[in-house]
PyMOL Python script that loads the backbone (N, CA, C, O; Angstrom):
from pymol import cmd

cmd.read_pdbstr("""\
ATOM      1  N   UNK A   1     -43.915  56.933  -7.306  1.00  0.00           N
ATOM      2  CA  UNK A   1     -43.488  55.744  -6.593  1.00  0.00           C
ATOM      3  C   UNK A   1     -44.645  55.148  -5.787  1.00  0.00           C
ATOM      4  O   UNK A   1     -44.909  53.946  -5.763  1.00  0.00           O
ATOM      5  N   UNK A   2     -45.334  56.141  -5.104  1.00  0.00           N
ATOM      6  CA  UNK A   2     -46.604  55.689  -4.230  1.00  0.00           C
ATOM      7  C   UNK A   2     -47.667  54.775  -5.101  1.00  0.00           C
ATOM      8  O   UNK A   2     -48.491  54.113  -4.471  1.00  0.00           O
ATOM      9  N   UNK A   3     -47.660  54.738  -6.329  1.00  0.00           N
ATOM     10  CA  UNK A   3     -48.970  54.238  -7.765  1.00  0.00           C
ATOM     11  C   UNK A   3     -48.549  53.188  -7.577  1.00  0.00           C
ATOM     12  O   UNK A   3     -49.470  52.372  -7.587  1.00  0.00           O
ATOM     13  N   UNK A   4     -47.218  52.561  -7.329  1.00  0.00           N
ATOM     14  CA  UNK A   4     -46.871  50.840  -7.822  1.00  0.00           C
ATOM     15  C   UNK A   4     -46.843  50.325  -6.668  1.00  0.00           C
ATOM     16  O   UNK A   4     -46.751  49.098  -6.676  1.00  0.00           O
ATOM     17  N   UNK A   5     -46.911  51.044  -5.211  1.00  0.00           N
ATOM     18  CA  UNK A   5     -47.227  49.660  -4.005  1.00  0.00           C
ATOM     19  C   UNK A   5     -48.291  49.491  -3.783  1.00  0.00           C
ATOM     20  O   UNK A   5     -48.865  50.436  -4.324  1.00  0.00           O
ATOM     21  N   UNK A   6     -49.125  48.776  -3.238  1.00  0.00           N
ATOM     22  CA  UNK A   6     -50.276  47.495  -2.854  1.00  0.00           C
ATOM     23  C   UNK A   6     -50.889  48.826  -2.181  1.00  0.00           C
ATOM     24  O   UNK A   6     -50.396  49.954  -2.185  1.00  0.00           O
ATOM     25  N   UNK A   7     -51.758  48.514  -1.764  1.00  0.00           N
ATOM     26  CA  UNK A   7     -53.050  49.423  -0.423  1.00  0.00           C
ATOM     27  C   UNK A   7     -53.939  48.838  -0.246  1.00  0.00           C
ATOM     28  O   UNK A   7     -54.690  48.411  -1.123  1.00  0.00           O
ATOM     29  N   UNK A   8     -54.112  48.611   1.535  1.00  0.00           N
ATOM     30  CA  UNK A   8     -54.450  48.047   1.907  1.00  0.00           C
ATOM     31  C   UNK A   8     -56.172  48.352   2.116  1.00  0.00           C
ATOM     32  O   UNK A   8     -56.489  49.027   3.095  1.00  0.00           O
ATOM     33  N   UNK A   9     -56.884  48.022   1.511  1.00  0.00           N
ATOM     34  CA  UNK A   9     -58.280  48.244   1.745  1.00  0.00           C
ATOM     35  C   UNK A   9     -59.218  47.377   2.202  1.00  0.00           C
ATOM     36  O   UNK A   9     -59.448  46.234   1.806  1.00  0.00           O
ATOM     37  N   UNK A  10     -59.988  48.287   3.459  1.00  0.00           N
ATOM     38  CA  UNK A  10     -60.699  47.971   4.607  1.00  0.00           C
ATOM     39  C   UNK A  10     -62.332  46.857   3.562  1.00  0.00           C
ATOM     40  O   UNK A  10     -62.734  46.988   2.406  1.00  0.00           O
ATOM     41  N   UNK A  11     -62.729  46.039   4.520  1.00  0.00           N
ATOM     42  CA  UNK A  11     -63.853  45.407   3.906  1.00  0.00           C
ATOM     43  C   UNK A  11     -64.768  45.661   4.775  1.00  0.00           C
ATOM     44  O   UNK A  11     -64.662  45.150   5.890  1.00  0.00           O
ATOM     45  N   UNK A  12     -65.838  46.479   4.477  1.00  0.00           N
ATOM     46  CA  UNK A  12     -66.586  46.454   5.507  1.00  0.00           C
ATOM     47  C   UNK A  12     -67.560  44.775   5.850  1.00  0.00           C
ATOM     48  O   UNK A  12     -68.306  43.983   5.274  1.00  0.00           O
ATOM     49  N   UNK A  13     -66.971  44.974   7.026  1.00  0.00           N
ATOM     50  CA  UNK A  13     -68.475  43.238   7.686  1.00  0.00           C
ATOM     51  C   UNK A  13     -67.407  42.503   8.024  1.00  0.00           C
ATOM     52  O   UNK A  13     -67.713  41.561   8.755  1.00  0.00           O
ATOM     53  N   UNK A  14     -65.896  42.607   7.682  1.00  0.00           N
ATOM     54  CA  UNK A  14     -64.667  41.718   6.960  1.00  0.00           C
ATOM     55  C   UNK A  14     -64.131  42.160   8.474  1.00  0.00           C
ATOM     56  O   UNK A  14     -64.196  43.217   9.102  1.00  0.00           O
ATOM     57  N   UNK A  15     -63.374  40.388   8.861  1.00  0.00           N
ATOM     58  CA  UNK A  15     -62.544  40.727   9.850  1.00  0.00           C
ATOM     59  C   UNK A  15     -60.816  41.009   8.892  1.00  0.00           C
ATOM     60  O   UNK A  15     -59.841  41.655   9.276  1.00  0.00           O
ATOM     61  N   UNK A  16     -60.960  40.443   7.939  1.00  0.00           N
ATOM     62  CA  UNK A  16     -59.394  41.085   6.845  1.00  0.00           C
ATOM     63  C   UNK A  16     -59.651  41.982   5.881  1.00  0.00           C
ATOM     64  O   UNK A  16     -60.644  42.020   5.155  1.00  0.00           O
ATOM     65  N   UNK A  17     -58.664  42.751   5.899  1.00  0.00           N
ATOM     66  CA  UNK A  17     -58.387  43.427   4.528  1.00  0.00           C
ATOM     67  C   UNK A  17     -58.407  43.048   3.620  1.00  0.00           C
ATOM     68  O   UNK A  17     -58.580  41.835   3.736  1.00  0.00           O
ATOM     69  N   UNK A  18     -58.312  43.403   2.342  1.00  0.00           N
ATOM     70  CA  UNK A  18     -57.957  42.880   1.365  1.00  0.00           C
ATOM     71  C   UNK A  18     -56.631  44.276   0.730  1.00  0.00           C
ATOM     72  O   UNK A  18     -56.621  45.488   0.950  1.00  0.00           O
ATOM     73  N   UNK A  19     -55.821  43.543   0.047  1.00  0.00           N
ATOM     74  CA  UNK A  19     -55.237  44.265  -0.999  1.00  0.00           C
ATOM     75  C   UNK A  19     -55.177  44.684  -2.166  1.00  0.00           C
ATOM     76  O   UNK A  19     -55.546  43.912  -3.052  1.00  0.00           O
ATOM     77  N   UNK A  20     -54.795  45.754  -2.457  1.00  0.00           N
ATOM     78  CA  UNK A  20     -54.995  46.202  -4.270  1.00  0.00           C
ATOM     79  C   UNK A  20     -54.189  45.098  -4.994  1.00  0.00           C
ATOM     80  O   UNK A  20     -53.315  44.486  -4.379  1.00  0.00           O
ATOM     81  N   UNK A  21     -54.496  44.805  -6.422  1.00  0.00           N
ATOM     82  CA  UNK A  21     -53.955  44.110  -7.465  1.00  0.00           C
ATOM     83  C   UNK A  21     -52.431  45.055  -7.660  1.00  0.00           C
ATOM     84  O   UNK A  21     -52.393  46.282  -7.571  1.00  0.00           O
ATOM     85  N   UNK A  22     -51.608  44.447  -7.852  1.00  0.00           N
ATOM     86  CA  UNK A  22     -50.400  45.007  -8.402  1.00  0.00           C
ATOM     87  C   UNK A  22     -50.155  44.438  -9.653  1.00  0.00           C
ATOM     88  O   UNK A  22     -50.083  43.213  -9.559  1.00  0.00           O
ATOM     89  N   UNK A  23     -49.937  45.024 -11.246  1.00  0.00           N
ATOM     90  CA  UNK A  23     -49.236  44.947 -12.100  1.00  0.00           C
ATOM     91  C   UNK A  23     -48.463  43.401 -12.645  1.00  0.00           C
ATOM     92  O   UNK A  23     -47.380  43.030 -12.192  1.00  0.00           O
ATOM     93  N   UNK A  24     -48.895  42.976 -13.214  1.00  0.00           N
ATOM     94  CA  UNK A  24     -48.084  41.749 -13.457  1.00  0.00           C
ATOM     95  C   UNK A  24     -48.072  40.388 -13.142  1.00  0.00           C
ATOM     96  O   UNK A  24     -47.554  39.439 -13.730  1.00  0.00           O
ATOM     97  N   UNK A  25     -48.926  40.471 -11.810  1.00  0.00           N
ATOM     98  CA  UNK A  25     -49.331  39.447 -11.030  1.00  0.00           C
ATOM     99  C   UNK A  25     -50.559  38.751 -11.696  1.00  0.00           C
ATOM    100  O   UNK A  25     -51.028  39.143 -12.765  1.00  0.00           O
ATOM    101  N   UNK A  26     -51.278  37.183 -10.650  1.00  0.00           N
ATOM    102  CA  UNK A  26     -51.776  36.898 -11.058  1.00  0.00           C
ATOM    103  C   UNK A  26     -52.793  36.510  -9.295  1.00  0.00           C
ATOM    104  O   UNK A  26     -52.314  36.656  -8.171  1.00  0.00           O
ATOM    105  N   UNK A  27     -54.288  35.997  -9.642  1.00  0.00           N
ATOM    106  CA  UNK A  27     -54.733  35.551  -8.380  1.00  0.00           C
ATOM    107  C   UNK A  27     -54.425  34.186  -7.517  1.00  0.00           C
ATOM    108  O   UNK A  27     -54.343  33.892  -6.324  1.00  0.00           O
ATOM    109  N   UNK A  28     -54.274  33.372  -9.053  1.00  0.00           N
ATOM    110  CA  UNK A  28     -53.881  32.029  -8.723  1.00  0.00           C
ATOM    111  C   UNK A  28     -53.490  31.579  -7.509  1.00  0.00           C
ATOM    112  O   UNK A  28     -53.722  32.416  -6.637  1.00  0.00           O
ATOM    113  N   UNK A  29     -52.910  30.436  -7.048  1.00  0.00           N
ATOM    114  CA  UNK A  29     -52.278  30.249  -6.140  1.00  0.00           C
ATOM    115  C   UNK A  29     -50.792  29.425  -6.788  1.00  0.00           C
ATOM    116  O   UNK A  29     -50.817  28.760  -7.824  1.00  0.00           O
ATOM    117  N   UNK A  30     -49.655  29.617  -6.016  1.00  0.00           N
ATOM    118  CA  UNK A  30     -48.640  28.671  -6.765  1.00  0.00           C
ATOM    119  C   UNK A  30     -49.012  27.499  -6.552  1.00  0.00           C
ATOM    120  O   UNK A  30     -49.862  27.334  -5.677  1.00  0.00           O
ATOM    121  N   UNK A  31     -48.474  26.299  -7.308  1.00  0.00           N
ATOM    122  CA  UNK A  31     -48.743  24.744  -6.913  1.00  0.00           C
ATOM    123  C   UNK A  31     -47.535  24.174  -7.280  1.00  0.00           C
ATOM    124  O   UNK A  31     -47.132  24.341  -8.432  1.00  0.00           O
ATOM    125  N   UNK A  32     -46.834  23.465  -6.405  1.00  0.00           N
ATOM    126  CA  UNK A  32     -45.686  22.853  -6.680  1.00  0.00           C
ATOM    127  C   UNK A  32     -46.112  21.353  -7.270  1.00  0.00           C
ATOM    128  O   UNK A  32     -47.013  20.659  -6.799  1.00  0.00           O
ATOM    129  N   UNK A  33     -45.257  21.004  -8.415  1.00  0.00           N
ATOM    130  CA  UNK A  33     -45.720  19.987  -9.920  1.00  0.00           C
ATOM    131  C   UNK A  33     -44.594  18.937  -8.947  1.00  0.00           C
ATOM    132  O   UNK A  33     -44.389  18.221  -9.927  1.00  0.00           O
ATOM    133  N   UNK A  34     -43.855  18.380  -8.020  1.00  0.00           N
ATOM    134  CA  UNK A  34     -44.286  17.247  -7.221  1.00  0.00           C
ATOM    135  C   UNK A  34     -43.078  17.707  -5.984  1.00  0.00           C
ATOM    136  O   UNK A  34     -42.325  18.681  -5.969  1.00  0.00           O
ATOM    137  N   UNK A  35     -43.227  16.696  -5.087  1.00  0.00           N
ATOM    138  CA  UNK A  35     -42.730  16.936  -3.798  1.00  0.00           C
ATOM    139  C   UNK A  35     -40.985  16.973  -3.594  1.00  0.00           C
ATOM    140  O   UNK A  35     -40.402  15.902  -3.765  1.00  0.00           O
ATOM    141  N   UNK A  36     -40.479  17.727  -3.370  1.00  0.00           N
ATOM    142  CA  UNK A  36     -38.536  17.599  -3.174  1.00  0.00           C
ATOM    143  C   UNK A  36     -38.460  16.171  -2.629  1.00  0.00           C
ATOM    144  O   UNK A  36     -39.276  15.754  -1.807  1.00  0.00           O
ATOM    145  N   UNK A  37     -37.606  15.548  -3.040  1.00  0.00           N
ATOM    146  CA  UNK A  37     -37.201  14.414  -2.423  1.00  0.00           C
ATOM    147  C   UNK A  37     -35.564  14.184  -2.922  1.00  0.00           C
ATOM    148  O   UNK A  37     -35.110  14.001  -4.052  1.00  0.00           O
ATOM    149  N   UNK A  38     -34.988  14.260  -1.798  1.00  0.00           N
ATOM    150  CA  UNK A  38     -33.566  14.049  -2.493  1.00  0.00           C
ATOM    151  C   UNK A  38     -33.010  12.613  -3.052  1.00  0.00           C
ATOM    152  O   UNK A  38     -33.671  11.583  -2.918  1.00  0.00           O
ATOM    153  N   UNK A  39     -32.293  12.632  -3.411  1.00  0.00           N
ATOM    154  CA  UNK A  39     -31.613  11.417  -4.394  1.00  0.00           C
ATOM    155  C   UNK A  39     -31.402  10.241  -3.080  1.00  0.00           C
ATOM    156  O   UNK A  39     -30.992  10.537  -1.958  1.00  0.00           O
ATOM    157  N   UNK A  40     -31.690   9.218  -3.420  1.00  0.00           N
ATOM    158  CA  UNK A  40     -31.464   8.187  -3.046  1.00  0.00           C
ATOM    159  C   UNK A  40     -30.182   7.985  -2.458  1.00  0.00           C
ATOM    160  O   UNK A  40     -30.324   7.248  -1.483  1.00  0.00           O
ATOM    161  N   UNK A  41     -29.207   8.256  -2.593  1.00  0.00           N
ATOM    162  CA  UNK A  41     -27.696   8.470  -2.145  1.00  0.00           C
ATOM    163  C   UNK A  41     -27.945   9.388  -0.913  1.00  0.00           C
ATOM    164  O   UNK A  41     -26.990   9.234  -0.153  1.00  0.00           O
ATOM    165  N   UNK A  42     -28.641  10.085  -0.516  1.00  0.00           N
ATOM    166  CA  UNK A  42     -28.527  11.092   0.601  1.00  0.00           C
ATOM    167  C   UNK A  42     -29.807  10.695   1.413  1.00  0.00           C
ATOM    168  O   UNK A  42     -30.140  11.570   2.212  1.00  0.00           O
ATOM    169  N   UNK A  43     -30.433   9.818   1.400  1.00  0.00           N
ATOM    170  CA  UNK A  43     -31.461   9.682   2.541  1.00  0.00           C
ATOM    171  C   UNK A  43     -31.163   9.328   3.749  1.00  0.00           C
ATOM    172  O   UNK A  43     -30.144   8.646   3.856  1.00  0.00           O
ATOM    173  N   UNK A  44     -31.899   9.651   4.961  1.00  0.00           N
ATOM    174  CA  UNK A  44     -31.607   9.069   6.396  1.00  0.00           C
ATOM    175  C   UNK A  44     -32.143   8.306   6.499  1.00  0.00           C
ATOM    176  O   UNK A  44     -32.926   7.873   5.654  1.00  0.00           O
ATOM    177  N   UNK A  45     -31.909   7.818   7.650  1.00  0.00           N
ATOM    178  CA  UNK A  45     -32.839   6.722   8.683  1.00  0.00           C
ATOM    179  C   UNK A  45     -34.432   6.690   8.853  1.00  0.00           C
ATOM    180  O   UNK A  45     -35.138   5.719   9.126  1.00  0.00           O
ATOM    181  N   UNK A  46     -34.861   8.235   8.580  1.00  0.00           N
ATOM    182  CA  UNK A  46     -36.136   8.450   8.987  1.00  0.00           C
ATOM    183  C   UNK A  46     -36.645   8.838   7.856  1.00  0.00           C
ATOM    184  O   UNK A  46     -37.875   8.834   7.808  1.00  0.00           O
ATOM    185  N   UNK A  47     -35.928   9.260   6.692  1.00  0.00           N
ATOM    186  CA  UNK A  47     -36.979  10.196   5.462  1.00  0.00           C
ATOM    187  C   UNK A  47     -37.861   9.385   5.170  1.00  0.00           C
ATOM    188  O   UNK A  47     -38.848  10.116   5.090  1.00  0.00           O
ATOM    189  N   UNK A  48     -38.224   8.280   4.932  1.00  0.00           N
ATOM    190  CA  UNK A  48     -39.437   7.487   4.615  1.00  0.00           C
ATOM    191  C   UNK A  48     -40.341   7.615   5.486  1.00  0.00           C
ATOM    192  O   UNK A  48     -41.328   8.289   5.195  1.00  0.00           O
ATOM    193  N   UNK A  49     -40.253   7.092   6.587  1.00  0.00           N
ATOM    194  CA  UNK A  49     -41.249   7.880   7.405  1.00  0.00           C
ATOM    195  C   UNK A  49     -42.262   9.481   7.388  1.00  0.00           C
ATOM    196  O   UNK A  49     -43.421   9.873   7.525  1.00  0.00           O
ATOM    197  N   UNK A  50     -40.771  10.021   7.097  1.00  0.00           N
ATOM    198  CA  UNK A  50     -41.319  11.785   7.358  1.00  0.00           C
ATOM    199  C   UNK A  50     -42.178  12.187   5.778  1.00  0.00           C
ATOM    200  O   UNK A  50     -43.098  12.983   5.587  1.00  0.00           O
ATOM    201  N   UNK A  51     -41.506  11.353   4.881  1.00  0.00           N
ATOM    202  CA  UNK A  51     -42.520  11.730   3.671  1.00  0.00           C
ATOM    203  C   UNK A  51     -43.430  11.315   3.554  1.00  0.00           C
ATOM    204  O   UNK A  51     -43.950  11.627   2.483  1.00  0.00           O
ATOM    205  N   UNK A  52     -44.211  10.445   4.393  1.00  0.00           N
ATOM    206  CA  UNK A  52     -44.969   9.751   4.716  1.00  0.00           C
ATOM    207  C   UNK A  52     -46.461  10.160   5.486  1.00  0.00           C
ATOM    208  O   UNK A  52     -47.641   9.915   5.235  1.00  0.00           O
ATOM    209  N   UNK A  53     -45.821  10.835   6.442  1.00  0.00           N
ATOM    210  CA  UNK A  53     -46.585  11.390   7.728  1.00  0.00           C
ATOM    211  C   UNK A  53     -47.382  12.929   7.020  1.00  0.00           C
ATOM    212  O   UNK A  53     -46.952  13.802   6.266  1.00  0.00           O
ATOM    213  N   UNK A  54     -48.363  12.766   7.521  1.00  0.00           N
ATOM    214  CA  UNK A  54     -48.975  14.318   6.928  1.00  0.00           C
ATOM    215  C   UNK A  54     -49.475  14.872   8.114  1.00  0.00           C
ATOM    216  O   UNK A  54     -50.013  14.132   8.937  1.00  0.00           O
ATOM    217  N   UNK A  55     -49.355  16.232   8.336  1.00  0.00           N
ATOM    218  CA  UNK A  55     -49.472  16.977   9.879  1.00  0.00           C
ATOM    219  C   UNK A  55     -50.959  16.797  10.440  1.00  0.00           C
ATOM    220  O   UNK A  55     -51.854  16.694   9.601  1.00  0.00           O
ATOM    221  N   UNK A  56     -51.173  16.767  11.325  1.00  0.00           N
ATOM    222  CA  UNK A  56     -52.922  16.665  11.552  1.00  0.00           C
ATOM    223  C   UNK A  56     -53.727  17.851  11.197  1.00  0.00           C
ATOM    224  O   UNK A  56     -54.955  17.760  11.180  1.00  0.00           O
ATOM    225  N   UNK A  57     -53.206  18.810  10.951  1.00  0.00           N
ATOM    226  CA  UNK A  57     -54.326  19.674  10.043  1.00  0.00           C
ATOM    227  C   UNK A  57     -54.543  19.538   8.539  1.00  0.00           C
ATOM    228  O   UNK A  57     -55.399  20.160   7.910  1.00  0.00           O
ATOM    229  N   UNK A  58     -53.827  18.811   8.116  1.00  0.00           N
ATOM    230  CA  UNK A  58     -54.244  18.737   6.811  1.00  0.00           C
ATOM    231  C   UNK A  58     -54.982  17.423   6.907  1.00  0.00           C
ATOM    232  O   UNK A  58     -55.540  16.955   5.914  1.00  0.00           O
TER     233      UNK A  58
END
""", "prot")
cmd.dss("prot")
cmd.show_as("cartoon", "prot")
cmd.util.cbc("prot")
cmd.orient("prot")
């Protein structure tokens, strides 16, 4: 059981760890193919706005 979870290994110089590869996975990152937006029948007052606005860190 201990062979199939992650472990966490130290980097030396590294303020993070890194983790072992697990089985099946991939490195990628996910990417969502476009943004939720609900149906036109259910919008508020403000959703145009808010889909609009992008946070100041990005």
């Amino acid at each position: 059981m201990d062979d199939e979870r992650q472990r966490i290994v130290r980097v030396a110089g590294s303020r993070r760890a890194k983790l072992t590869r697990v089985e099946g996975t991939t490195s990628e990152p996910h990417t969502k193919d476009e943004p939720s937006v609900p149906p036109s029948g259910e919008r508020g007052p403000n959703d145009e706005r808010m889909l609009r606005e992008v946070p100041p860190h990005y």
